[in-house]
N, C-alpha and C positions, 0 to 999 in steps of 0.2 A: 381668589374670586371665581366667582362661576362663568364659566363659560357659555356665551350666548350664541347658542345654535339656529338657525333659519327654520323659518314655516316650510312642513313641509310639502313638496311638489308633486305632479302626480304623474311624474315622470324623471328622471336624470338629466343631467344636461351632459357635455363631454367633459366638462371641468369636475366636476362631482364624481361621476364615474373614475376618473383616474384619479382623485382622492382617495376613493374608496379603494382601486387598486394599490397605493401607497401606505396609506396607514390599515389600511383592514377592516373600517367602520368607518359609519357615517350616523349623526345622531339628525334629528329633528324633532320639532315641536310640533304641537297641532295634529300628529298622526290619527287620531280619532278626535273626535269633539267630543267636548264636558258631556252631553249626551248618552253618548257610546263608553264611555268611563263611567257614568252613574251606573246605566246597564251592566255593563261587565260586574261593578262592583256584586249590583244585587242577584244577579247572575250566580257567582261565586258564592254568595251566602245560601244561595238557592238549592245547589250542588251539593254544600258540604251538609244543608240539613236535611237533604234528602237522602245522603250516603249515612246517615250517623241514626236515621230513624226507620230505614228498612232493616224488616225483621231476619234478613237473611245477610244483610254486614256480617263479615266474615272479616277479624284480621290477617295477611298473608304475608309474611316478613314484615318491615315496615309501616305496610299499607294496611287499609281496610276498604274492602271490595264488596260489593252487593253480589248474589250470586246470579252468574249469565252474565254480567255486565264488564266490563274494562275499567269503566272510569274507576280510580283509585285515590283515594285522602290521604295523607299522611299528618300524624298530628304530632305535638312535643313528645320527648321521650316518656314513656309512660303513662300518658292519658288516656284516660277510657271513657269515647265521645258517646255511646249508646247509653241512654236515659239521662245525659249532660244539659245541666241549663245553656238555652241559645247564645245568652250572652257571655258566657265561656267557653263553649264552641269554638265558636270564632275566635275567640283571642287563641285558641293552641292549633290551628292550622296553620302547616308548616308547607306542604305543597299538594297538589291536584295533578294527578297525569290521565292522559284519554278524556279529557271532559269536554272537546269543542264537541265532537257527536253527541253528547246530550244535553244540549241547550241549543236552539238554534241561531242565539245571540255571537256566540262563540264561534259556529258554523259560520257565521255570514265575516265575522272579523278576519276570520283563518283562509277562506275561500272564495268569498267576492266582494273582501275592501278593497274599493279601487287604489287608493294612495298604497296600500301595502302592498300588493299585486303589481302595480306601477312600479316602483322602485324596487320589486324583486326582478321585474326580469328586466330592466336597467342593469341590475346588477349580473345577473346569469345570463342573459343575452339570449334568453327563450322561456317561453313558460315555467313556471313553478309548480312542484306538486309535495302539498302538505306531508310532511315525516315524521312529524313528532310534532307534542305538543305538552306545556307544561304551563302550572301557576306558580310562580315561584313568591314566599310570603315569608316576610322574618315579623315574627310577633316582635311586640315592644319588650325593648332592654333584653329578650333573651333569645331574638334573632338570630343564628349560630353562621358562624365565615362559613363560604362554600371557597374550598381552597383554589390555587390555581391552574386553570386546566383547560385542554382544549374542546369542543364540542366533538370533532370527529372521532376523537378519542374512544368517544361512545355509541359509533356509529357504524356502517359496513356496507359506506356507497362509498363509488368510485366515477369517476376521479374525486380527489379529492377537493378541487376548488367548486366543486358543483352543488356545495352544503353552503346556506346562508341562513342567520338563526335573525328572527328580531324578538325585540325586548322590549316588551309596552308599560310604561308604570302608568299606575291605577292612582296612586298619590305620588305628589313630587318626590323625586326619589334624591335623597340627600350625603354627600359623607358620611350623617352623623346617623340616617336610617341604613346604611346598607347600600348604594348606587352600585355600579357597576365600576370596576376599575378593568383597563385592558392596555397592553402592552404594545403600544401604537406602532405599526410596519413589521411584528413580530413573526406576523402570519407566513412571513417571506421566509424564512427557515424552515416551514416542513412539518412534519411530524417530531413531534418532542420525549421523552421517553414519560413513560406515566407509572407508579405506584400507588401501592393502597397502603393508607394511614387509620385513620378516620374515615377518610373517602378516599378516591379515588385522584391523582393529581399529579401533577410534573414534577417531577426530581426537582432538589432546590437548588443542584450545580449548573440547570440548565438556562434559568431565569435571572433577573437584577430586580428583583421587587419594587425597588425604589426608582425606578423607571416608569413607574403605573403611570398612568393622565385617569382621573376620577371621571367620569361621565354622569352627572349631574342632570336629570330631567324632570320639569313640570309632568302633573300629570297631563296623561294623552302623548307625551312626548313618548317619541321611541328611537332604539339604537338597530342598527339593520349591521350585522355583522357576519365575516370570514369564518366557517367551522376551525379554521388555523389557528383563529386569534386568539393570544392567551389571555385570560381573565377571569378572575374573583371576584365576589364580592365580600364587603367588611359584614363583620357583627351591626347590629343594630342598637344602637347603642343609647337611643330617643325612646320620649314614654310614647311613640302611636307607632304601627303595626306599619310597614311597608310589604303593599301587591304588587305585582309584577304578573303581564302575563308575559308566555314564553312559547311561540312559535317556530321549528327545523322546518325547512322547505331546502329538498334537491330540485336541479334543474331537469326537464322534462325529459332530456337524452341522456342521465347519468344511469348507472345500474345498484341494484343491491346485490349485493355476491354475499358469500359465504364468510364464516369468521374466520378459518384458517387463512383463507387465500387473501382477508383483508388484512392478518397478520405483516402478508407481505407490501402491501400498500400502505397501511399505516407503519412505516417504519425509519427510523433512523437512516443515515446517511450510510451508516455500516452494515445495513439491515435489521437491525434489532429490533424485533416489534415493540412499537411503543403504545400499546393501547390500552386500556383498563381491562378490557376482556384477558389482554396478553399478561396482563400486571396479577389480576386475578388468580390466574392459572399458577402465577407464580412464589404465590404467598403461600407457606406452607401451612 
């Protein structure tokens, strides 16, 4: 049965707060209004037809980038969105990165939604400042697993409890679309060692998979989570498309250092760096 999480607040209380210190995450409902969800939606469609019909889109690994610009599309493997009908567009978008600076819908989500601004630095215990940003999108039925992994893993602030990611679904997000699954209190171990498969991900001797708690959200509902915490999500496995948006925010007094010397920060109990960069380096 689903799990029925609270409306959310626009601020922590001290019981929530040391939840979120225990398990790692903290979910709620109501994080945006139907409103602010319809927006985003057509937002996103906005983005990806605007990225797919400038005549300077450029593929670059992955991605397909306008030139001068950051924001970047990624679409199913092998599609080629430049002279693509709209309404197949859409269905092969796979993710969006850098896109809150060109929209100012996204701007205002990222940077002065009070509820999510509110319960960051409830969680950080001082200001937040945007780090990353992403749309995460499993088209229907061929939605692909994003395996399991930590966030810091991809990242090169310190300290490391100073990374807290949220996860806004756009449509309810369901087991059978893709939700989130996370390894509740896992965060409390550290750095985990990470290799590259498919993607990039935690060794499987480190984790119990069958441990996961699914995180089930209405749309608007969002999960405010540990850069520690481990978690995937499924395949999508429904005929309709699951959105997702995806905002990093560090706390205002963390730093970004360099990749070697985060080598040593993001690392095992033995030292061994555990991080996709580290993992990267090390695929022949």
């Amino acid at each position: 049965m689903q799990t029925e999480y609270s409306t959310c607040p626009q601020m922590l209380d001290k019981v929530q707060q040391q939840l979120f210190q225990e398990q790692g995450y903290l979910a709620f409902t109501d994080v945006i209004s139907p409103q602010e969800v319809s927006d985003a939606r057509d937002a996103l469609s906005e983005l990806v037809q605007r990225v797919a019909n400038d005549p300077t889109t450029v593929k670059k690994g992955p991605f397909w980038s306008p030139e001068g610009k950051r924001i970047s599309v990624q679409f199913e493997k092998g599609y080629e969105p430049q002279g693509a009908d709209e309404a197949d567009l859409e269905l092969n978008v796979r993710k969006l990165m850098y896109y809150q600076e060109e929209h100012p819908h996204f701007g205002y989500l990222s940077n002065n939604h009070p509820k999510i601004l509110g319960i960051l630095s409830s969680i950080l215990g001082e200001d937040a400042l945007l780090y990353a940003d992403q749309a995460m999108i499993k088209p229907a039925l061929i939605g692909t697993e994003k395996p399991w992994h930590q966030d810091n893993a991809y990242f090169k602030v310190t300290p490391l409890s100073a990374i807290c990611g949220v996860w806004i679904a756009l449509e309810d997000a369901t087991i059978e679309n893709g939700c989130m699954h996370v390894l509740a209190g896992q965060h409390k171990r550290g750095a985990l060692k990470h290799h590259h498969t498919h993607d990039c991900e935690i060794l499987p001797d480190r984790i119990v998979p069958a441990q996961a708690v699914p995180v089930e959200l209405p749309a608007g509902g969002a999960m405010f989570f540990s850069g520690l915490l481990p978690h995937q999500t499924p395949p999508n496995k429904s005929p309709h498309r699951r959105r997702a948006l995806q905002f990093h925010y560090r706390a205002k007094s963390s730093e970004i250092i360099e990749t070697e010397e985060y080598f040593k920060v993001f690392a095992e109990a033995d030292g061994t760096p555990a991080s996709c960069a580290a993992a990267a380096r090390e695929t022949p």
